[in-house]
Residue frames relative to the residue before (quaternion, step in Angstrom):
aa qw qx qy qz dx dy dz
X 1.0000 0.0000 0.0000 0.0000 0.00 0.00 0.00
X 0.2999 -0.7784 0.5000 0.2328 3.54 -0.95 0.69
X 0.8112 -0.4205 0.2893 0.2854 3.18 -1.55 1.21
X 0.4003 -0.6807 0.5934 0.1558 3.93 -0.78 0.12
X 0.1845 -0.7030 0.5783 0.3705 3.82 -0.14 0.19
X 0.4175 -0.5364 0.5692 0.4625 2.93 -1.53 -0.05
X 0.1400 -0.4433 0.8757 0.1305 3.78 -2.06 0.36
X 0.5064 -0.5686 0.6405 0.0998 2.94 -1.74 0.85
X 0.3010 -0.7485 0.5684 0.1614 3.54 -1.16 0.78
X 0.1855 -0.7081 0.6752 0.0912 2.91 -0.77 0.96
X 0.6951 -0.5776 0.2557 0.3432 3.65 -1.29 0.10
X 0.4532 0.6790 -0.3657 0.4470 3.43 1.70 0.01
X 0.7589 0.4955 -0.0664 0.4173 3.10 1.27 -0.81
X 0.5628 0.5092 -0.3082 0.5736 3.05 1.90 -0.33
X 0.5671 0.5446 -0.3834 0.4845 3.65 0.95 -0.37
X 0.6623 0.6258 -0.2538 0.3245 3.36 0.82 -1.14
X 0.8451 0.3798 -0.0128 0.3759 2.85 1.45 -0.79
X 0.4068 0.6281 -0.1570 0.6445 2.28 2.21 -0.36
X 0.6780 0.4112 -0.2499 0.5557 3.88 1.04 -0.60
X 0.1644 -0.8205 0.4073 0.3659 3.35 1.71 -0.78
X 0.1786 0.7428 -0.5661 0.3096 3.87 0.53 1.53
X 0.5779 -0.6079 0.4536 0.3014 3.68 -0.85 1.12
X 0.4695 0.6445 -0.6004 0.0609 3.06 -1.39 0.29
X 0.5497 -0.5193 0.6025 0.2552 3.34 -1.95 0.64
X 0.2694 -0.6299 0.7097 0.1643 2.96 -2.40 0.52
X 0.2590 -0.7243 0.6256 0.1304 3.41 -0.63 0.93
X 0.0805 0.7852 -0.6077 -0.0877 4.14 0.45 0.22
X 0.1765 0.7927 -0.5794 0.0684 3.38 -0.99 0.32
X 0.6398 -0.6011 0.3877 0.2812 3.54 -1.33 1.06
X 0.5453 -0.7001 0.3883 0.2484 3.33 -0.83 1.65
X 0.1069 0.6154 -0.7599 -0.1799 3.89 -1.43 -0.45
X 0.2957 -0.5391 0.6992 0.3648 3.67 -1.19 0.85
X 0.9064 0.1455 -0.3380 0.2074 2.75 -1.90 1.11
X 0.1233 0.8595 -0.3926 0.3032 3.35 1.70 0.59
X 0.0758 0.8693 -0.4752 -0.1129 3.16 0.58 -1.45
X 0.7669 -0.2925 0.2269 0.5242 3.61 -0.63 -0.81
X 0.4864 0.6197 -0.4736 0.3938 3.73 0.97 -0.39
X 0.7464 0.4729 -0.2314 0.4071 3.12 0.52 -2.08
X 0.6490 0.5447 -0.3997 0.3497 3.69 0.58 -1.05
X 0.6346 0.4741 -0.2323 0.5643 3.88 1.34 -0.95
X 0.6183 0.3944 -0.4731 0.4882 3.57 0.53 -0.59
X 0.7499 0.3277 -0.3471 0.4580 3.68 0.02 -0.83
X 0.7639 0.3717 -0.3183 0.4206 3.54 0.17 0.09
X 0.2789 -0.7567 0.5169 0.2871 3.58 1.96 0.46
X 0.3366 0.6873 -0.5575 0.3218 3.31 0.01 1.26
X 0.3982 -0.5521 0.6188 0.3921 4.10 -0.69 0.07
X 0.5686 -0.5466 0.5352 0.3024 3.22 -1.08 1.44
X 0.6686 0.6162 -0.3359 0.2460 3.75 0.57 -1.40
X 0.4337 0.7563 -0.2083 0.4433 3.31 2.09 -1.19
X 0.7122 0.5332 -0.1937 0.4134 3.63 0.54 -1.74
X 0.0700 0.6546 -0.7508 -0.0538 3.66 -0.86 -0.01
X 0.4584 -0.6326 0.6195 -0.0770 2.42 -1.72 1.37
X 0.1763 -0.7868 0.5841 0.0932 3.46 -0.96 0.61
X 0.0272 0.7749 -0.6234 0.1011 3.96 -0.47 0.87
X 0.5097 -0.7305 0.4518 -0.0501 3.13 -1.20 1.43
X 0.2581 0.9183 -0.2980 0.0356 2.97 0.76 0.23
X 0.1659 -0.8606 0.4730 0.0904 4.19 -0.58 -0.09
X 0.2423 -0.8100 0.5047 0.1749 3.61 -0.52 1.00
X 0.8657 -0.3175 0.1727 0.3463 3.66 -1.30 0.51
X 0.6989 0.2299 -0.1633 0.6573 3.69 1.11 -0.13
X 0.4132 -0.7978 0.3272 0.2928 4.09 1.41 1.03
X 0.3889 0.6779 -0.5823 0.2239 3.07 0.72 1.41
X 0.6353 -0.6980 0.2578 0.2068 2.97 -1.04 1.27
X 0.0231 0.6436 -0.7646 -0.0260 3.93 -1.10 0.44
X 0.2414 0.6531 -0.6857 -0.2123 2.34 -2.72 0.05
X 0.6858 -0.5206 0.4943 0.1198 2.41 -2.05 1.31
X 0.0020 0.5133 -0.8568 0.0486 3.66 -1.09 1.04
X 0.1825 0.5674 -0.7889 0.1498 2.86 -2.09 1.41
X 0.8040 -0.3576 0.4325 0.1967 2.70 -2.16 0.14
X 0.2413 -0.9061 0.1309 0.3220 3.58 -0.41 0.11
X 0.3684 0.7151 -0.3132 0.5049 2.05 1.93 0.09
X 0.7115 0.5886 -0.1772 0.3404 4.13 0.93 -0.02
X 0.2271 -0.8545 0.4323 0.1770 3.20 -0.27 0.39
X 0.2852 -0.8452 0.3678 0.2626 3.72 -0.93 0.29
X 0.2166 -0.6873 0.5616 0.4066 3.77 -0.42 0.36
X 0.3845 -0.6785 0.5827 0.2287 3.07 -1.54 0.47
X 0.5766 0.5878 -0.2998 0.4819 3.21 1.27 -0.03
X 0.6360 0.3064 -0.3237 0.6300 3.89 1.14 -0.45
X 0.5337 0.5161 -0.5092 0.4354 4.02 0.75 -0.36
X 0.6587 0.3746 -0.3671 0.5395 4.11 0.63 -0.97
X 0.5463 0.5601 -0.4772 0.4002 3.55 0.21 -0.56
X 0.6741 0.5425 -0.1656 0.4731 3.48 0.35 -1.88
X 0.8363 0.2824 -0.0463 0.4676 3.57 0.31 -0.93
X 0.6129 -0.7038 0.2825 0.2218 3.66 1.20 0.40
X 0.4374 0.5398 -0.3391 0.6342 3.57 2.01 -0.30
X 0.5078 -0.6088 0.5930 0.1409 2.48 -2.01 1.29
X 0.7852 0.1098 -0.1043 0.6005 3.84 0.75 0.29
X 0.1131 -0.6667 0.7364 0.0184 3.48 -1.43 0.25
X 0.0094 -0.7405 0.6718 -0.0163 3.77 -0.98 1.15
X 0.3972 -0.4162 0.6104 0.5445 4.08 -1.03 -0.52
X 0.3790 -0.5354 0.6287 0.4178 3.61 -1.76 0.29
X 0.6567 -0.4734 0.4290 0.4007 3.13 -1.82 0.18
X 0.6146 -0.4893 0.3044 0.5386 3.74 -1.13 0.49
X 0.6866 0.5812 -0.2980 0.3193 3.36 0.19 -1.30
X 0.6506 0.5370 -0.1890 0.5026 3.76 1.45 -1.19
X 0.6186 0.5048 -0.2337 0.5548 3.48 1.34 -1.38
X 0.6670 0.5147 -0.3950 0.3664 3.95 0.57 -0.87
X 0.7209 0.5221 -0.2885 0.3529 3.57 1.02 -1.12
X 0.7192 0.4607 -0.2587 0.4511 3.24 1.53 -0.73
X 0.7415 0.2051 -0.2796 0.5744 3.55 1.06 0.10
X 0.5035 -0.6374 0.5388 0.2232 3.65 0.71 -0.15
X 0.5685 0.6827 -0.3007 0.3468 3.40 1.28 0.47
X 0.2991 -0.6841 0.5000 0.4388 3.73 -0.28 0.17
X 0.2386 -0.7912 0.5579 0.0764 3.47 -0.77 1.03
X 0.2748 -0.7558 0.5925 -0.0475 2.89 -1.02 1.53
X 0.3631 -0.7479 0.5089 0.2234 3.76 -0.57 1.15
X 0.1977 0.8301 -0.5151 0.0810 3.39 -0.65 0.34
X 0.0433 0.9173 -0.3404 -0.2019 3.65 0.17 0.84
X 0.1807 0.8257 -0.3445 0.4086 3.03 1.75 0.63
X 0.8124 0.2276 -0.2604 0.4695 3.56 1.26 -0.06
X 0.7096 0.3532 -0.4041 0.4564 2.99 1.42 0.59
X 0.2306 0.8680 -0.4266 -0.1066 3.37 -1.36 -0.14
């Protein structure tokens, strides 16, 4: 039988498993700045398919996130609106990793 790669676990996955709920790994070879296109293009998926995951923090760094499409951008300006905060920024990687435990990938292609 051949070997399994490893995929890294991230903390979505540790719950998952931890609840013991099916699911697939789709591993695939990084590109900085890929983002959600690349992740659908190599998995021949509809960008629309992909959610995205954005880190984000309002004026007093409380934390949100933003599941979307990937094909989509977000205004930060209708997200504070929507949500009552006088601003909305992305957190910084380092801020955005601790709260989700993701590797954060800059990309400003989903916001604006």
């Amino acid at each position: 039988m051949a070997k399994k790669d490893h995929v890294s676990e991230t903390p979505a996955t540790q719950l998952l498993k931890a609840h013991r709920v099916d699911y697939s790994e789709h591993p695939y070879e990084y590109l900085e700045h890929g983002g959600a296109q690349h992740s659908a293009e190599v998995l021949g998926w509809d960008p629309y398919a992909v959610v995205k995951t954005l880190i984000m923090q309002d004026q007093d760094a409380r934390p949100l996130v933003v599941l979307m499409h990937g094909n989509r951008k977000v205004s930060t300006k209708n997200l504070a609106r929507q949500i009552g905060a006088k601003s909305v920024e992305p957190c910084k990687p380092e801020v955005a990793n601790r709260h989700s435990g993701y590797l954060v990938v800059i990309g400003a292609s989903s916001i604006h």
